[in-house]
BAVEX-610948 format. One record per residue: z, x, y of N, C-alpha, C in turn. Coordinates in steps of 0.05 Angstrom, whole numbers, plus 32768, in hexadecimal, padded with zeros to 4 digits. Layout:
REM residues N
PT    n.z    n.x    n.y   ca.z   ca.x   ca.y    c.z    c.x    c.y
PT      Z      X      Y      Z      X      Y      Z      X      Y
...
REM end
This chain:
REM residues 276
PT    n.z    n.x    n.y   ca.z   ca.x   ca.y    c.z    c.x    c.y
PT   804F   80FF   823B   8046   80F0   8224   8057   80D7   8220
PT   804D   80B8   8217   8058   80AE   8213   806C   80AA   81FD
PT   8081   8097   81FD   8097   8099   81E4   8079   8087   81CC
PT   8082   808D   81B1   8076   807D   819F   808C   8070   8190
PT   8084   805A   818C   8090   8044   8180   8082   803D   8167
PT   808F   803A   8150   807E   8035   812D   8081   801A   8130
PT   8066   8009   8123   806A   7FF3   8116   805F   7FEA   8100
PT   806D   7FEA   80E9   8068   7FE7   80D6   805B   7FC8   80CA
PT   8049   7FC9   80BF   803A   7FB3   80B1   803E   7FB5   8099
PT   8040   7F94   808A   803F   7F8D   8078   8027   7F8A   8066
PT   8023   7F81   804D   8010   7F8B   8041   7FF2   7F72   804A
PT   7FE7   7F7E   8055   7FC5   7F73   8066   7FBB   7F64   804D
PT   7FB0   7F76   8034   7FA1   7F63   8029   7F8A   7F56   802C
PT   7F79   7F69   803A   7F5C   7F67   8044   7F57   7F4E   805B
PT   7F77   7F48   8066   7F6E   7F35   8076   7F6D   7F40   808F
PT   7F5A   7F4C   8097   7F4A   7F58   80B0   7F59   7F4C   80C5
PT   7F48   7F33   80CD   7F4F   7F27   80DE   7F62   7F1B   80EE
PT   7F7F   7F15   80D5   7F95   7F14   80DE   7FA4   7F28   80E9
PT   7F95   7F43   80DF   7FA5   7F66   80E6   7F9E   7F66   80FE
PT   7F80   7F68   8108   7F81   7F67   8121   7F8B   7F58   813E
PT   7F8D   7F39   8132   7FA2   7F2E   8142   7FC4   7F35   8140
PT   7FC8   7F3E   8129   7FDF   7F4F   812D   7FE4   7F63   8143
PT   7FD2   7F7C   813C   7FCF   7F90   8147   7FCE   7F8A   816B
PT   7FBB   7F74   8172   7FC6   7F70   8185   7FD8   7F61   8194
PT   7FE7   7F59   8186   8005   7F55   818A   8016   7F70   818B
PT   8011   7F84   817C   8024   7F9B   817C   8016   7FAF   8195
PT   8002   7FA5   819E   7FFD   7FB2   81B4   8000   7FB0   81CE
PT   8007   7F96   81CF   8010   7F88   81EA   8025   7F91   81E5
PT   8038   7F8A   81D8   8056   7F94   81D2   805E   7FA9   81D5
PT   804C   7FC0   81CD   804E   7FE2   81DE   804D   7FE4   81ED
PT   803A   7FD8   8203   802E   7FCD   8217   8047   7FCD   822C
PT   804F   7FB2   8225   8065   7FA8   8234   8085   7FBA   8238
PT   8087   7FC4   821C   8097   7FDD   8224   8095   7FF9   8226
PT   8080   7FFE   822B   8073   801C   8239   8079   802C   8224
PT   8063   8022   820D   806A   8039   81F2   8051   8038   81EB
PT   804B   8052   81D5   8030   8055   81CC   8037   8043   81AA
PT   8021   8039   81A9   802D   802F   8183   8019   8042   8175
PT   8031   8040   815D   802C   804F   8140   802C   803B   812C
PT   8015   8033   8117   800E   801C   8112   800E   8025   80ED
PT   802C   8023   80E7   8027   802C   80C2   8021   8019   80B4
PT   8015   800E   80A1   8011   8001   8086   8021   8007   806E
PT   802B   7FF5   8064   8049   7FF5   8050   8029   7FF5   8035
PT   800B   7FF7   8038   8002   7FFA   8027   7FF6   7FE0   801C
PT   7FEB   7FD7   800A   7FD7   7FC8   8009   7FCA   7FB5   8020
PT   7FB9   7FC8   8027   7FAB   7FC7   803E   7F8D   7FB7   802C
PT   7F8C   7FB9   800B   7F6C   7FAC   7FFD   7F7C   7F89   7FEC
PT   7F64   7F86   7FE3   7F5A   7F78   7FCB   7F6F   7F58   7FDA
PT   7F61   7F47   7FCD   7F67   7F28   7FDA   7F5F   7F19   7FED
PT   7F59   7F24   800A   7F5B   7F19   801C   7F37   7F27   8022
PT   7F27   7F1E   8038   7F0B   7F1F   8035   7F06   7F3F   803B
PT   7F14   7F4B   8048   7F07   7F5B   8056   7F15   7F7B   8055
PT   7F15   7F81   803F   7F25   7FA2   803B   7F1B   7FBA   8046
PT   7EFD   7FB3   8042   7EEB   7FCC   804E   7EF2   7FD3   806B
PT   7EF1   7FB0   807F   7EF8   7FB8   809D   7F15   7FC3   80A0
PT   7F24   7FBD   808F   7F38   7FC8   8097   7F41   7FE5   8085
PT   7F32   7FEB   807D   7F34   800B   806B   7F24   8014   808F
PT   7F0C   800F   8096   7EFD   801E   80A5   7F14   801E   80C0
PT   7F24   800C   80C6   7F31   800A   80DD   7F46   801E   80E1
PT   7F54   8025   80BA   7F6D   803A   80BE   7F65   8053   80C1
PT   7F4C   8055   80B8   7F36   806C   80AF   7F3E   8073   80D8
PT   7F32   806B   80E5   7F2F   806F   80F9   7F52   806D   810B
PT   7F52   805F   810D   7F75   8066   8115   7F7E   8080   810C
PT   7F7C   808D   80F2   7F8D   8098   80E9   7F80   80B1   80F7
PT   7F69   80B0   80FF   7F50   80C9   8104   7F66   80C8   8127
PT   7F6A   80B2   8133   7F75   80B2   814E   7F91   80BF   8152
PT   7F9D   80B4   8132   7FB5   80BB   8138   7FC5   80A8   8148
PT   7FB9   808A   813B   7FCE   8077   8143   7FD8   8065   812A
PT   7FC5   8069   8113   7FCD   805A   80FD   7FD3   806F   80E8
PT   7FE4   8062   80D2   7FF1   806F   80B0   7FED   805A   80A4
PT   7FEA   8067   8087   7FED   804F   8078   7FF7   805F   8062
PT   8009   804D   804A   8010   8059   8035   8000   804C   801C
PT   8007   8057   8006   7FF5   804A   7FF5   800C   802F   7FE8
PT   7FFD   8015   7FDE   800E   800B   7FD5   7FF7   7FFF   7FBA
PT   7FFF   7FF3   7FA5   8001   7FEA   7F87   7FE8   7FE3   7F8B
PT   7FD5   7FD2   7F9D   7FBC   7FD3   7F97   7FA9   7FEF   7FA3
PT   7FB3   7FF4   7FB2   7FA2   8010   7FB8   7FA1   8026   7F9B
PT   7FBB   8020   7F8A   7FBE   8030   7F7C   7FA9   8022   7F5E
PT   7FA7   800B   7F5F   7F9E   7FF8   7F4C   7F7A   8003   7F51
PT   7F76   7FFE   7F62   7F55   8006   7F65   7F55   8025   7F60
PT   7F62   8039   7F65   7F5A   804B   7F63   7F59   8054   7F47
PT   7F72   8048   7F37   7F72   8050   7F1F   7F58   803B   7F07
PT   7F52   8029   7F12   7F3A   801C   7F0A   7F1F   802A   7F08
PT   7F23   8038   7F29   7F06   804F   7F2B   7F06   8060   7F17
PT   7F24   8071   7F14   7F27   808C   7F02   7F1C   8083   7EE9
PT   7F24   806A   7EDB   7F22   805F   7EBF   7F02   8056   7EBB
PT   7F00   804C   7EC9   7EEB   803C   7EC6   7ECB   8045   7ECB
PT   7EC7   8057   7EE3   7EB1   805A   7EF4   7EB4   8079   7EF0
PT   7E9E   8085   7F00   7E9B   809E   7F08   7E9B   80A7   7F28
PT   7EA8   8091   7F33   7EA3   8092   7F53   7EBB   80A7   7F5C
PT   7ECF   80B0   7F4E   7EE4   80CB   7F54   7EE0   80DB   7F4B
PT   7EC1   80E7   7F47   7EC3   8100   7F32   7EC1   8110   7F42
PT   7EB7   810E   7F5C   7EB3   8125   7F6F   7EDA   8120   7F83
PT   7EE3   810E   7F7D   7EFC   8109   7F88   7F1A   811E   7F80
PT   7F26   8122   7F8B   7F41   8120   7F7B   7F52   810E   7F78
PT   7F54   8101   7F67   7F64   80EF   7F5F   7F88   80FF   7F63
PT   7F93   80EE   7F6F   7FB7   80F2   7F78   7FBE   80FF   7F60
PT   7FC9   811B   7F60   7FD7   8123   7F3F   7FED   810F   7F3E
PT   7FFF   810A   7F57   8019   80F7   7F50   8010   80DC   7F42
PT   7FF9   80CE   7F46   7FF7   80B3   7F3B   7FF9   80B5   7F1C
PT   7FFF   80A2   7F11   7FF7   809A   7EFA   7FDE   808B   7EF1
PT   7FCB   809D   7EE1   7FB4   808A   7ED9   7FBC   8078   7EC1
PT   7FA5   8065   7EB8   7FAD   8054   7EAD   7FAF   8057   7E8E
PT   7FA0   806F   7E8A   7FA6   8081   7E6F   7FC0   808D   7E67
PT   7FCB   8097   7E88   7FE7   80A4   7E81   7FF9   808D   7E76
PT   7FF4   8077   7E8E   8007   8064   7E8C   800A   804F   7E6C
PT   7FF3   805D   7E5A   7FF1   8046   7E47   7FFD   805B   7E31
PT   7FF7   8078   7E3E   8005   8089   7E23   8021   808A   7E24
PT   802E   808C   7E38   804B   8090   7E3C   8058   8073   7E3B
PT   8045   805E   7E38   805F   8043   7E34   8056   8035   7E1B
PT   806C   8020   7E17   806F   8019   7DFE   8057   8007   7DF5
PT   8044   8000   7E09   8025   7FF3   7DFD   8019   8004   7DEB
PT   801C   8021   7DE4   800A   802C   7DD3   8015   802A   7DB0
PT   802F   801B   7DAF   8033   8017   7D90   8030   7FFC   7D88
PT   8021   7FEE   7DA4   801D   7FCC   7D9B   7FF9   7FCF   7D98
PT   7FEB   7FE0   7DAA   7FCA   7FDD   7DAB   7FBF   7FFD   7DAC
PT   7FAB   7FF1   7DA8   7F97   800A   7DA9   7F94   800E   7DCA
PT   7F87   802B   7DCB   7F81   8033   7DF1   7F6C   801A   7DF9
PT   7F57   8020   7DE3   7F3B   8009   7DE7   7F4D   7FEA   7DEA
PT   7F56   7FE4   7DD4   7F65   7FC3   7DE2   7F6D   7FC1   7DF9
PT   7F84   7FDA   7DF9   7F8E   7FD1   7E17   7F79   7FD8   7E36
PT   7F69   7FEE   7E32   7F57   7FEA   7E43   7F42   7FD9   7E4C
PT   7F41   7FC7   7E3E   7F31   7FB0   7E45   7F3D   7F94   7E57
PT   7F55   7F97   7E51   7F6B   7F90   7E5B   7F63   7F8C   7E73
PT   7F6F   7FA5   7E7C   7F70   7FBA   7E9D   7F53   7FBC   7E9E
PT   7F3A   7FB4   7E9C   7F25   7FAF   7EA2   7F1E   7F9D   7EB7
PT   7F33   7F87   7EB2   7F2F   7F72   7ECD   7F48   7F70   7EDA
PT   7F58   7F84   7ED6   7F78   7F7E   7EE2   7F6F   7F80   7F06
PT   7F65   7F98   7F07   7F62   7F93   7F24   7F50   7F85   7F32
PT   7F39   7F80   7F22   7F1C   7F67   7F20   7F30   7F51   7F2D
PT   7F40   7F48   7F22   7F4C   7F29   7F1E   7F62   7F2A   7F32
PT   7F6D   7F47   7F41   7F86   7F44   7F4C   7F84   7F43   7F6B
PT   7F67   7F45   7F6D   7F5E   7F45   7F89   7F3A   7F60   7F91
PT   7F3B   7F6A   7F7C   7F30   7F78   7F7A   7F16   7F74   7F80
PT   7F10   7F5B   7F71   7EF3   7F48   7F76   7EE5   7F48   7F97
PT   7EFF   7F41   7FA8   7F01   7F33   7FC3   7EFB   7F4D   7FC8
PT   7F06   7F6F   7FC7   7F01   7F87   7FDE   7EDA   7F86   7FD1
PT   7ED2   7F8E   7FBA   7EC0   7F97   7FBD   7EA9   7F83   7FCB
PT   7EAA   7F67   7FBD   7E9E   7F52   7FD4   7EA1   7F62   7FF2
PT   7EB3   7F6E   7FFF   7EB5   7F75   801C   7EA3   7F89   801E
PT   7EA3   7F96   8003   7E8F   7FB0   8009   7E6B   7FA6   7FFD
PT   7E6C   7F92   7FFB   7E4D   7F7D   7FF0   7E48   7F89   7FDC
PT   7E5E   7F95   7FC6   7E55   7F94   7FA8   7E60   7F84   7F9A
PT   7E4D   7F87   7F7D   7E50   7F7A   7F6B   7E67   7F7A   7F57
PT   7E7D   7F6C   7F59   7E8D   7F74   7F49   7E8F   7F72   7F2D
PT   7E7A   7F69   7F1F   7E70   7F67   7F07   7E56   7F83   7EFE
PT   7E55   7F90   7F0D   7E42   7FAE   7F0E   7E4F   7FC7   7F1A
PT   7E61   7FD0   7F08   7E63   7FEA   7F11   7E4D   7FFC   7F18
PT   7E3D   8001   7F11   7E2C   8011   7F14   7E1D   800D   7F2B
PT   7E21   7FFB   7F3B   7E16   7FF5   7F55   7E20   8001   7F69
PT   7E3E   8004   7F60   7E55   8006   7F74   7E4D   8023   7F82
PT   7E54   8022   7FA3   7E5D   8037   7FB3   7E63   802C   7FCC
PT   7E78   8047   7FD5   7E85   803F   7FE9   7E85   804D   7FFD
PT   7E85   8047   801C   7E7C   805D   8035   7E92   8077   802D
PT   7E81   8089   803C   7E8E   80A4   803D   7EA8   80A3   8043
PT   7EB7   80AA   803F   7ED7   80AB   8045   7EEB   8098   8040
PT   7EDC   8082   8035   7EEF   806D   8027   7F03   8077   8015
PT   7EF5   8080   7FF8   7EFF   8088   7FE4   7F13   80A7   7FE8
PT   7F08   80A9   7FFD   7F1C   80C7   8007   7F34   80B9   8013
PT   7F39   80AC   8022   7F48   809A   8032   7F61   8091   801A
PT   7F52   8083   800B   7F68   8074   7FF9   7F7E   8090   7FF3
PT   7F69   809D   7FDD   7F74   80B8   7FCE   7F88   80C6   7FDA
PT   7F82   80C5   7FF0   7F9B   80D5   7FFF   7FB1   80CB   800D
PT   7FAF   80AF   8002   7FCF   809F   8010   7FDC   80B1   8000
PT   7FFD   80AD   8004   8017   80B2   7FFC   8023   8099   7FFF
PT   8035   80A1   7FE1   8048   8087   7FDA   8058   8084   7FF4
PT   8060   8094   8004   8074   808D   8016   806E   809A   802B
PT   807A   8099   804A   8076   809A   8063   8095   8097   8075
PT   80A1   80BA   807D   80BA   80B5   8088   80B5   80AC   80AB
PT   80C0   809E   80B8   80CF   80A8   80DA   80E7   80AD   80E4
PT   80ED   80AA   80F4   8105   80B5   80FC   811A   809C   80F2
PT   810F   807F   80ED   8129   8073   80F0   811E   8063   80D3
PT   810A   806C   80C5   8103   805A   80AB   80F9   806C   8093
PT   80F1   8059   807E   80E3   806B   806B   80D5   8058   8063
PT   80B9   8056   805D   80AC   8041   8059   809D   8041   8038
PT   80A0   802D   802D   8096   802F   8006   808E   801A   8008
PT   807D   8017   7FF7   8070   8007   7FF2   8083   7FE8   7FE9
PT   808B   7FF7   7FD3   809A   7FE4   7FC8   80B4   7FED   7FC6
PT   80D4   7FDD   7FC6   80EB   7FE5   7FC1   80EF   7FFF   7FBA
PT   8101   8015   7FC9   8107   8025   7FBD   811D   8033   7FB5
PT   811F   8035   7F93   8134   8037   7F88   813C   8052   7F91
PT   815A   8062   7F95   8158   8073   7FA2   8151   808E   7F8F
PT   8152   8092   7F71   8151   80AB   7F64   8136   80B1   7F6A
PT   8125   809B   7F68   8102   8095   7F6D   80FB   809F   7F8F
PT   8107   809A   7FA3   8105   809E   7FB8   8109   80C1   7FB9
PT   8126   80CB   7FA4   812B   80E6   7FB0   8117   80EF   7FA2
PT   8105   80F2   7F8A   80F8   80FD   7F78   80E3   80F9   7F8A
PT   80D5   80E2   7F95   80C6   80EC   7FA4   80BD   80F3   7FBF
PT   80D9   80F7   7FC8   80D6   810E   7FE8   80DE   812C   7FD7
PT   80E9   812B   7FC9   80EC   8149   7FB8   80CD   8153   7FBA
PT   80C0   8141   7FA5   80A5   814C   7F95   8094   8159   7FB2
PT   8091   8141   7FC7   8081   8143   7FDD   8089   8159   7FF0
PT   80A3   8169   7FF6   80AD   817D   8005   80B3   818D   7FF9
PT   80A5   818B   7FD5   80AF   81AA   7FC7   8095   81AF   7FC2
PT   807E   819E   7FB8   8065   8198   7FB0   8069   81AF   7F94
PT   807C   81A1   7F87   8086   81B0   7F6F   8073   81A5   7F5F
PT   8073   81A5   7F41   8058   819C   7F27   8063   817E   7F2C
PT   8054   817B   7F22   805A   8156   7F1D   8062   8153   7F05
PT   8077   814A   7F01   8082   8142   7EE3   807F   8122   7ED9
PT   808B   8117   7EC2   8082   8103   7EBD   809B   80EC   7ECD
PT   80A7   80FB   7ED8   80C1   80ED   7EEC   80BB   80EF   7EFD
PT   80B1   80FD   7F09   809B   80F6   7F29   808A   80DE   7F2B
PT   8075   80DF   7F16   8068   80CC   7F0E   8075   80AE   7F0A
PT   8086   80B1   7EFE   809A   8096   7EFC   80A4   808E   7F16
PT   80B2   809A   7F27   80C2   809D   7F3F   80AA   8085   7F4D
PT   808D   809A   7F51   8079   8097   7F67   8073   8072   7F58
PT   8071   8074   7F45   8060   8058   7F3A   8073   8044   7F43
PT   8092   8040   7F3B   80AD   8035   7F39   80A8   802D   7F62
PT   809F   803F   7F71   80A1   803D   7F93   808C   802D   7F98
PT   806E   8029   7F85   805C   8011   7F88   8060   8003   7F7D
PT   806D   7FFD   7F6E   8079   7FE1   7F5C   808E   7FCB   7F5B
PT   80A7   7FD8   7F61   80BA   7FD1   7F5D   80C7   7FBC   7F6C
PT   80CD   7FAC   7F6A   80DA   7F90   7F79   80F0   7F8B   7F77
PT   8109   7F9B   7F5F   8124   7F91   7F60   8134   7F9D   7F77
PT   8141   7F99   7F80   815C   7FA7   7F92   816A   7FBA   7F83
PT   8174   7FB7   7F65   8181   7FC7   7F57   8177   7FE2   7F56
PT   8194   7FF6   7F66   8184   8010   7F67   8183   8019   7F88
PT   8176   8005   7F92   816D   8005   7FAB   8189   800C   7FC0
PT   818D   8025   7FCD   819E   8025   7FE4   8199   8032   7FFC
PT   81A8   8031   8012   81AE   803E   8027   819F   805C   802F
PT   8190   8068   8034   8189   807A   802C   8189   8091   804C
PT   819B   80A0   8051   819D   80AF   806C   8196   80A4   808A
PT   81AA   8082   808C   81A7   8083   80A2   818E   8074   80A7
PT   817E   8073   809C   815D   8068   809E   8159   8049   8090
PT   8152   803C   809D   814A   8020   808D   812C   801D   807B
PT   8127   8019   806A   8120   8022   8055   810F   8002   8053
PT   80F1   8005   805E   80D9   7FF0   805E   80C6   7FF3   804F
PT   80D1   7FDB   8040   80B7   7FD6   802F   809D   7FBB   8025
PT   808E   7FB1   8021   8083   7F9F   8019   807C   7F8A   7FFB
PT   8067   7F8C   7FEC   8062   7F8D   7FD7   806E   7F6C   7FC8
PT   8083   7F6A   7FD3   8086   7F48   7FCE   8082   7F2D   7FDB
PT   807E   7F21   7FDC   8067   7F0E   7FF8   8084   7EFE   7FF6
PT   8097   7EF8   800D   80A0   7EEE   8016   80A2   7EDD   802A
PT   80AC   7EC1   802D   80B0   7EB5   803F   80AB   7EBC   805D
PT   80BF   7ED1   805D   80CC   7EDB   8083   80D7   7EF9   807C
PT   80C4   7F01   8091   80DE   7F22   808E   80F8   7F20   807D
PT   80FF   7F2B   806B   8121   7F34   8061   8129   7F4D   805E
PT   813F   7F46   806E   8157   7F6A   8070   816A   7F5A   805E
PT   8171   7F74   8048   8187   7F72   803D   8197   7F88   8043
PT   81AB   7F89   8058   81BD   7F95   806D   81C9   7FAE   8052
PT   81DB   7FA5   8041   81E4   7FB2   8034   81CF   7FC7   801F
PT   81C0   7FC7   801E   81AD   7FDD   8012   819D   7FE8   8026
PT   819C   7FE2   8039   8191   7FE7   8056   8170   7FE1   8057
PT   8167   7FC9   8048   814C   7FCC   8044   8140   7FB2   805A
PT   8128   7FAC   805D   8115   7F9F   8066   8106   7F9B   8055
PT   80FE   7F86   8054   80E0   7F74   8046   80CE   7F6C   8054
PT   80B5   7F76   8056   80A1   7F71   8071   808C   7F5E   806A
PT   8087   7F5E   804B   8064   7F53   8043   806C   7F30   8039
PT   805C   7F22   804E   8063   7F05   8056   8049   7EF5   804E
PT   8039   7F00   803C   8022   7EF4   8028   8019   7EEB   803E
PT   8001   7EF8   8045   7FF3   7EEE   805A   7FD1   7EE8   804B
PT   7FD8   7EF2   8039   7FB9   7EEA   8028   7FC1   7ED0   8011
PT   7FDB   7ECC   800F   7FDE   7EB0   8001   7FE8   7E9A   801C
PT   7FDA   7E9E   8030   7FDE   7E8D   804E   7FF7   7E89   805D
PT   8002   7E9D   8053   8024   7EA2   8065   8018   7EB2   8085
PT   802B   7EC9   807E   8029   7ED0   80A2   801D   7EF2   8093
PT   801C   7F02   80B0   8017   7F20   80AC   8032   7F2C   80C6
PT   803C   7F39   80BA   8051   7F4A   80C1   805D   7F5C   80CF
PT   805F   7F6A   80E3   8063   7F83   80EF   8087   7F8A   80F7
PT   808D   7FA0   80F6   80B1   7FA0   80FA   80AD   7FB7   8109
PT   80B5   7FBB   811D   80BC   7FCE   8132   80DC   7FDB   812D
PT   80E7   7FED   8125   80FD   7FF6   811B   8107   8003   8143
PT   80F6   800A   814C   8100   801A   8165   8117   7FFE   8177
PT   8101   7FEB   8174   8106   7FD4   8187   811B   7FBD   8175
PT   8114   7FCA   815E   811C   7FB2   8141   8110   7F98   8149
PT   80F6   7F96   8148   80E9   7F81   8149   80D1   7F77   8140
PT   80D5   7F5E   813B   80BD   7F52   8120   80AA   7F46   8138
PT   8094   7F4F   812D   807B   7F3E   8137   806B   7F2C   811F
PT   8060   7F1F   8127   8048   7F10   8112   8032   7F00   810D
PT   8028   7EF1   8107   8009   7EE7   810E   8007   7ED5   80F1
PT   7FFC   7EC0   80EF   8001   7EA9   80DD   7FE6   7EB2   80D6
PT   7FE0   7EAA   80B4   7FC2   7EB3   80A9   7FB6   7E97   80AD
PT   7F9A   7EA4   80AC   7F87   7E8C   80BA   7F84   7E74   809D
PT   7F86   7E83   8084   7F87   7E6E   8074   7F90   7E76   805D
PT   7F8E   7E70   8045   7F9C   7E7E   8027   7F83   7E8D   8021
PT   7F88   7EA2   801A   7F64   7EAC   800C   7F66   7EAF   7FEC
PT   7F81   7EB3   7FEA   7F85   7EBE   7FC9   7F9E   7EAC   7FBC
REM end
């Protein structure tokens, strides 16, 4: 059997077309050094860029091969909690017990002694509408002004639901976004004890799709610790916390990303234009 080699992607962003010329870049590159690739997603794989559906259907199938992962990252989590709130399209679903819906999140923080649930839900009505949200269901030819129109192929909505905030290998740990380390141990605890979910799980998991400061952020067993979620310039390692920065805004017309940890090496592919 051949050796496998991981390469991690930055956040896609429905831009199809750039992933695939990625992808085959990371395939010649296995290619050339006689390795099979393992092809993870640091997670927002939707919303912005034209085309979310082809690339939901692409991991859908990779993952069926057993050449692709993906984790969930802040917009995967944004649409889903839009469905829970909004629609009836997860009633036959299980919705993640670890996520936070957008009910929990309005009861446990300090918005509920400034507004009513109804004010602030109207709010979050177009949060994900406006944040890219518009651009996935266009991919899927609905109406994003008609819920009631809405549906999505078989196994989409299963697909999302069952990402995980995070994704170990031998030489990384991959989050979505920065991770702080109490947030990191709380949630490899929760996931290898599959203990109740508390409201510090919940925090932990949300804090690993969100979060952008360094403060907090360290070293964590030896493993370099990849994540996306802030559209940067150029790949950045910050050596002393042992982290990587992979997501290079490829839907605001920067580049799309890949980091090979075996080889320690960056691949990449320039976006065809700005979409968002």
């Amino acid at each position: 059997m051949k050796l496998s080699w991981s390469y991690i992607v930055g956040d896609i962003h429905g831009c199809f077309e750039e992933y695939l010329r990625l992808e085959e870049k990371i395939i010649r590159h296995s290619k050339k050094n006689r390795v099979r690739p393992f092809i993870i997603s640091v997670g927002d794989i939707i919303d912005r860029g034209p085309d979310s559906k082809g690339l939901i259907d692409h991991f859908i199938k990779g993952k069926k091969h057993g050449t692709h992962e993906a984790i969930m990252g802040n917009h995967e989590s944004f649409m889903l909690c839009y469905l829970e709130c909004f629609t009836n399209l997860l009633q036959k679903k299980r919705f993640p017990r670890w996520l936070s819906t957008y009910k929990e999140r309005f009861e446990y923080g300090e918005r509920k002694d400034k507004m009513s649930w109804e004010d602030y839900s109207m709010t979050l009505k177009s949060l994900w509408i406006d944040q890219g949200g518009r651009e996935t269901l266009n991919s899927y030819g609905l109406d994003p002004d008609d819920e009631s129109s809405w549906s999505f192929p078989k196994g989409h909505l299963s697909f999302l639901l069952n990402l995980r905030p995070l994704f170990e290998i031998k030489k990384a740990i991959i989050t979505h976004a920065l991770p702080i380390k109490k947030d990191l141990l709380n949630t490899r605890s929760f996931f290898d004890s599959r203990k109740r979910v508390t409201s510090e799980v919940k925090d932990s998991i949300y804090s690993l799709l969100w979060n952008r400061l360094l403060e907090g952020v360290s070293k964590f067993k030896g493993k370099t610790l990849v994540s996306g979620h802030t559209p940067l310039q150029k790949t950045t390692r910050h050596k002393k916390e042992g982290v990587i920065q992979i997501d290079t805004g490829c839907y605001a017309g920067q580049r799309l990303t890949a980091w090979c940890p075996e080889a320690d090496k960056v691949l990449f592919v320039r976006a065809k234009k700005r979409y968002f």
